[in-house]
N, C-alpha and C positions, 0 to 999 in steps of 0.2 A: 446475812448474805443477801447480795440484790441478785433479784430475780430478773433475768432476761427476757422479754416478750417481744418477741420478731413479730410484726404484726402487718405485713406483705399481707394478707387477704384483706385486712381491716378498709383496704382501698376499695378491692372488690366487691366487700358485700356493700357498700354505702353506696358504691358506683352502680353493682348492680341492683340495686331494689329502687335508685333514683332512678334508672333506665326503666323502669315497671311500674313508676308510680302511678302515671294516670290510666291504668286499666281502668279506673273506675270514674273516668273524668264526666262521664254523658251521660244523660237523664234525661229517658223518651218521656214527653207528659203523653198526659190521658186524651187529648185532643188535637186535632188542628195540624195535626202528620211534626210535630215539632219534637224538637231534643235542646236542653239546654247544658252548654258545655262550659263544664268549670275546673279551670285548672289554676295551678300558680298564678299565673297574670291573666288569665280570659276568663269574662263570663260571659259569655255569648251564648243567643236562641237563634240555633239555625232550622231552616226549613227543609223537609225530606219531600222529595220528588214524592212518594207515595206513603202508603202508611194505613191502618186504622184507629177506632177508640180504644182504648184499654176501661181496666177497673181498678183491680185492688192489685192484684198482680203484676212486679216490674223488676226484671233484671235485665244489664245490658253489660259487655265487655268491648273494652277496646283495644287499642295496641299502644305501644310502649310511650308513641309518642302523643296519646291521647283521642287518635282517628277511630271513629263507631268502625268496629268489624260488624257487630250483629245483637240485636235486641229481641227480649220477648214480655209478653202481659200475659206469661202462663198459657194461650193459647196454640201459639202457632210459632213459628220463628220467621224471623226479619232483617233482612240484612242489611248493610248502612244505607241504603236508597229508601229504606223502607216498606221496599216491595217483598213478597213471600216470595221467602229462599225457595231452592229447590227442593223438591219433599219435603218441604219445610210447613206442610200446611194440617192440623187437624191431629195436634199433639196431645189431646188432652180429650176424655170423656166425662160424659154426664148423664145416665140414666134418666134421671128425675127430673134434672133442669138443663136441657142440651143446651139452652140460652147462655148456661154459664161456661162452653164450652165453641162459645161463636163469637168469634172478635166483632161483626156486626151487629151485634143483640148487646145481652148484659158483659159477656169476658168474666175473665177468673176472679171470684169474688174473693179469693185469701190474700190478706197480706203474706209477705215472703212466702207466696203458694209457685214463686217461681227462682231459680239460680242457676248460674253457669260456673263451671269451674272447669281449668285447663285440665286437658287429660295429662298426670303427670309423664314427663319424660318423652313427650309430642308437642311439638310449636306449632301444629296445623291444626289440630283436635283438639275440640271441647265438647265438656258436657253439658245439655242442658236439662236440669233437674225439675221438674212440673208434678206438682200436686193436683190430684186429680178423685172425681168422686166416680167412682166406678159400682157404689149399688146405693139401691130403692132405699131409701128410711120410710116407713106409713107414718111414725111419731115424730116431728120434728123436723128440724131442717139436714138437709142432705149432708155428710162428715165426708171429709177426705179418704180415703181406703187404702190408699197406696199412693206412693214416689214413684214414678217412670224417669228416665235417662235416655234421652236421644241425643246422638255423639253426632260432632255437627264439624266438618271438614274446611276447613278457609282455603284449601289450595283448590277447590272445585270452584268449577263455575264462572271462571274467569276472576277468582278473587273473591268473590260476591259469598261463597259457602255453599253448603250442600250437605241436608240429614240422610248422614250416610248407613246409621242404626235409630230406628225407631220407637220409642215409647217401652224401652225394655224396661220390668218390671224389676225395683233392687231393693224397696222396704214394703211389703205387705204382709203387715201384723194382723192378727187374728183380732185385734179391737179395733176403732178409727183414730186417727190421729188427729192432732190438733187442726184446724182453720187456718193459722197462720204460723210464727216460730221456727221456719224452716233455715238453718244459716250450715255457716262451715267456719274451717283454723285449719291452717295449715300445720302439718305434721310437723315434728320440730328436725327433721330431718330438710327441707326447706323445697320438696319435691313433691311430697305427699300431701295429702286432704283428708278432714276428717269432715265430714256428712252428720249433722245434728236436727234430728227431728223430735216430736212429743206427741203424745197420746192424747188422746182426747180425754181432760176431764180428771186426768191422775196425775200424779208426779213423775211418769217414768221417762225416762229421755234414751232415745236410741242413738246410737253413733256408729257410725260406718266409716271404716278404713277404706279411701281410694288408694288405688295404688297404678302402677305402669299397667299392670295386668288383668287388675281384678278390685271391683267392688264389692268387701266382704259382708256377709250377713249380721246384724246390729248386735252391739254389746248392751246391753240391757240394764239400766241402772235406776231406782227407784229413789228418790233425794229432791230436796226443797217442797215448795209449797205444792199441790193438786193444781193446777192450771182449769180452774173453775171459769164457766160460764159468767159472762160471756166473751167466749176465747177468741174470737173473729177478729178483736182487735191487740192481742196479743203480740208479744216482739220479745225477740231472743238477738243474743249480741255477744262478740266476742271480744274482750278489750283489746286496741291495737298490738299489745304485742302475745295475746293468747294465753296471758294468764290467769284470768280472772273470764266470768260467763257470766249474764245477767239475764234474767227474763220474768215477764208478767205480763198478764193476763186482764181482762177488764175485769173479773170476778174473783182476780185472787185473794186481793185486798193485800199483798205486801209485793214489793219488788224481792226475787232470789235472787241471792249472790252468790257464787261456787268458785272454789278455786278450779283449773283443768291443767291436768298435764297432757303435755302435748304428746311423748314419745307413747303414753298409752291408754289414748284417751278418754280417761277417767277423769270424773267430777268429784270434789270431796268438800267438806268445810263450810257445809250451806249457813248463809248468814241470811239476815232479813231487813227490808226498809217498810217499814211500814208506811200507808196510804194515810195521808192526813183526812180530817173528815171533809167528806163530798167531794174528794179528788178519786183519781184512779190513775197510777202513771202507766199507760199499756203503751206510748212509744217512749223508745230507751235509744240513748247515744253514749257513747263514751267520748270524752275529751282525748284532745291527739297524740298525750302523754300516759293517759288513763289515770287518771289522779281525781278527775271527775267524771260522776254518773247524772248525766240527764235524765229526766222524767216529766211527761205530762200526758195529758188528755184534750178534749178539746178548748177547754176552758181554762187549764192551769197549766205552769210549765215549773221546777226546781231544778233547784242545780244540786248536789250532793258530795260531799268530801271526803272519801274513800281512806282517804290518809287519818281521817279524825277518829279516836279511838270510840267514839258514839254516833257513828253514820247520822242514824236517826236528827241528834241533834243539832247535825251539821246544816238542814236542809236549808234554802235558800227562794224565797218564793222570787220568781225574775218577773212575775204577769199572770194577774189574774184577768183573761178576756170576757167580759160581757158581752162581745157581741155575737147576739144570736147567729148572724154568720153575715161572715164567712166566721167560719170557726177555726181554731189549731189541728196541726194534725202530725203525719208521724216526722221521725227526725231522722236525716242522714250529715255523716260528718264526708266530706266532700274533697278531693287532692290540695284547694288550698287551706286547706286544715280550719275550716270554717263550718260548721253547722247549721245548715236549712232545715226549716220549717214549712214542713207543705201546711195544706190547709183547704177547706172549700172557696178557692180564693175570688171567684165571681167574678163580676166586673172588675173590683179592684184587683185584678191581678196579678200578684203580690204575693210575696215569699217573707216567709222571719227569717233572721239570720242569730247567728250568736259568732260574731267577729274574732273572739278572744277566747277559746273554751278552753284553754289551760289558765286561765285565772280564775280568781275566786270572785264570784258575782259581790258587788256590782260591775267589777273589772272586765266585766267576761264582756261585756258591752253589747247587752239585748238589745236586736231590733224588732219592733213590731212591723210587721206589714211594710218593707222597707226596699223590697227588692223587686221592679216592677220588671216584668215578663209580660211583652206585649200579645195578645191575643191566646193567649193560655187557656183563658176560660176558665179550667177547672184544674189543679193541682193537688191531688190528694193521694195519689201513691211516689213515694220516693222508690228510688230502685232498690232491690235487696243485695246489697255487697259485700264481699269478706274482703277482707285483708290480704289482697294479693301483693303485697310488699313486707309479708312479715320476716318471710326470708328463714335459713336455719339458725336457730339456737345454739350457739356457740358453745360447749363446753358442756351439752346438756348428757354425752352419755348416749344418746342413740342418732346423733349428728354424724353419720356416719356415712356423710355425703360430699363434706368441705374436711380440710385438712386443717388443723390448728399449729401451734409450736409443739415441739417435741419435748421443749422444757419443764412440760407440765404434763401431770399422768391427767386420766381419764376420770374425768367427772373435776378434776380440781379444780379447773377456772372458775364454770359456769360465768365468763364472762358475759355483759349486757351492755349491749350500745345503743342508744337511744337519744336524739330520736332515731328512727331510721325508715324512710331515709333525713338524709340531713342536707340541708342548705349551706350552712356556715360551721354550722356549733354543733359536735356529736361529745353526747357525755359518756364513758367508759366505766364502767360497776364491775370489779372485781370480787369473786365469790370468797379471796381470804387476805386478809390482810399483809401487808409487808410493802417492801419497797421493789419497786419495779423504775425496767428504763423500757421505755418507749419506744420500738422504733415505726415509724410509719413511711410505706413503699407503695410508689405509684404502680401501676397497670406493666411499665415498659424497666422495673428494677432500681428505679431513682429514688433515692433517697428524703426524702423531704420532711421530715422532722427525727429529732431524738428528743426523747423528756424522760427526767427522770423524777418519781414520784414517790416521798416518804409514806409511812401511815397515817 
């Protein structure tokens, strides 16, 4: 019997997560009040009326059509001119070293020691998430203590925003947590957020349920390798569509792999990539389809093939750099589904790219040092961003957000459309075999395709 699939939302979600894609279009550098804007057809380095330097610390969000609402370097918040929001100044503490808590001195030394995520179920509200060291260490260097949340309003101020709750405390664990590894996935509900932090030094990963009303207290999960010293340059990631979790450490010595479920956010099924000798991959990207895992350090970069039943022996060396510097550095995949490479770019101020990251290297088409950004100066934190286009999981069971066909009971689709969003070409995965007809409906009831498709 053919299976009917009314597929009237199919418009919707592709429609809506293409209207969402460039929240993550903009990338303040570390110097020179600048942001450099990448989208489908632009890459453009535009100049901010004001601004300061940052460090290791960088998240920024924008609007739907790729316009900076508001940026932070873990210190302070900043809104698209660059000037300090309204109470928007003095987010972040430091006992030990106040320097790392003063945008004019050193700024927040952790990679993803900073992130914003929309408050679900508010279009005016976001949160922004800052790692912060809140006590003395006498041995050693100063560890994070806690996540603070200052929820930051965009209809204040004329547009410009305004921190309307302050440095509220939502993860402080009775150990320190990692240096760096701070990210999120959206719930598979396509409203919710899930909060991904790590401990300092151990394997255990806490995860926090956002919700409309309430940031819950962490699920606690012990799994993959101990995130050994030295974790400062560490990186945690989520594959685009929130299946798969990656993260390592400069001291782990392997990349962890984890499945995650999204509806309860649990990690399970740790795999491992091992470090070839004298590498260390601590910045991680996923390719735009997740098929491929990036990995390098300052000197090496591989590509990895997730799909090959021996990861390990898939790896791909793309560039070994010898130059003492500028050196490589960490890696974000970008709205036109491209992958930069910051780096201490110096004089030559210059970005890697990888053009092609759903192919298999040498396909993937590495550039070294190819992409010049005039007056940069210094390029070496990428912004820290989730997946704010992953949209709900169709068929998952706790999607209990979007409506599906009626045709089919609860959990049986598990349909998957990918990519998403889509340009031209969206591929459709049904979770059981048979034959289906097709039908796809615009936005206003119009009919525009029937297919019908065997096994």
């Amino acid at each position: 019997m053919k299976r009917k699939l009314t597929i009237a939302f199919l418009f919707l979600l592709i429609a809506g997560a293409a209207a969402a894609q460039y929240r993550s279009a903009n990338w303040p550098l570390t110097y020179n009040n600048l942001v450099l804007k990448i989208t489908k057809d632009t890459l453009a380095r535009d100049s901010l009326s004001n601004g300061t330097h940052g460090f290791c610390a960088n998240t920024s969000i924008s609007d739907n059509e790729g316009n900076l609402l508001f940026y932070s370097q873990g210190v302070d918040a900043r809104n698209k001119m660059g000037g300090l929001m309204d109470s928007g100044c003095c987010l972040c503490e430091s006992l030990q070293d106040p320097a790392n808590c003063d945008a004019t001195e050193n700024g927040n030394p952790h990679f993803q020691g900073a992130l914003i995520l929309p408050v679900p179920g508010n279009t005016n509200q976001f949160y922004l998430f800052i790692k912060d060291m809140d006590s003395v260490f006498t041995n050693g260097p100063e560890q994070p203590m806690r996540v603070t949340a200052s929820i930051i309003d965009m209809s204040e101020s004329g547009g410009l925003g305004m921190v309307v709750n302050r440095m509220l405390p939502v993860l402080t664990p009775f150990a320190t947590l990692s240096d760096s590894r701070m990210t999120a996935c959206q719930h598979a509900n396509g409203r919710d957020w899930w909060l991904v932090n790590h401990e300092y030094n151990t394997n255990k990963i806490f995860t926090q349920l956002i919700t409309p009303d309430s940031i819950y207290q962490p699920l606690e999960q012990n799994t993959g390798m101990p995130g050994l010293e030295p974790d400062y340059t560490g990186w945690s990631l989520f594959s685009p569509d929130g299946s798969r979790f990656a993260t390592s450490t400069g001291g782990m010595g392997k990349i962890t792999l984890l499945d995650f479920d999204r509806c309860t956010g649990v990690f399970s099924n740790p795999k491992y990539i091992n470090y070839a000798n004298g590498e260390a991959y601590f910045y991680l990207a996923f390719s735009p389809r997740g098929r491929f895992l990036y990995g390098g350090d300052e000197e090496y970069l591989r590509q990895f093939d997730l799909q090959d039943t021996n990861v390990n022996n898939s790896s791909v060396l793309m560039v070994h750099d010898t130059a003492q510097f500028p050196g490589l550095g960490s890696l974000v995949l970008m709205p036109n589904n491209k992958i930069y490479i910051a780096g201490w770019t110096g004089m030559g101020e210059s970005l890697s790219v990888i053009d092609s990251p759903d192919l298999k290297c040498p396909d993937c088409a590495f550039h070294l040092r190819s992409v010049y950004v005039p007056n940069s100066l210094l390029i070496q934190n990428v912004p820290n961003f989730p997946n704010y286009n992953m949209g709900p999981l169709v068929g998952s069971g706790c999607d209990t957000l979007n409506t599906t066909s009626p045709n089919l009971s609860k959990g049986e689709g598990q349909m998957q459309i990918r990519p998403n969003p889509a340009d031209n070409v969206a591929y459709i995965e049904m979770g059981i075999q048979g034959d289906y007809q097709l039908m796809l409906f615009n936005e206003v009831g119009q009919l525009l395709l029937t297919k019908e498709t065997g096994q």
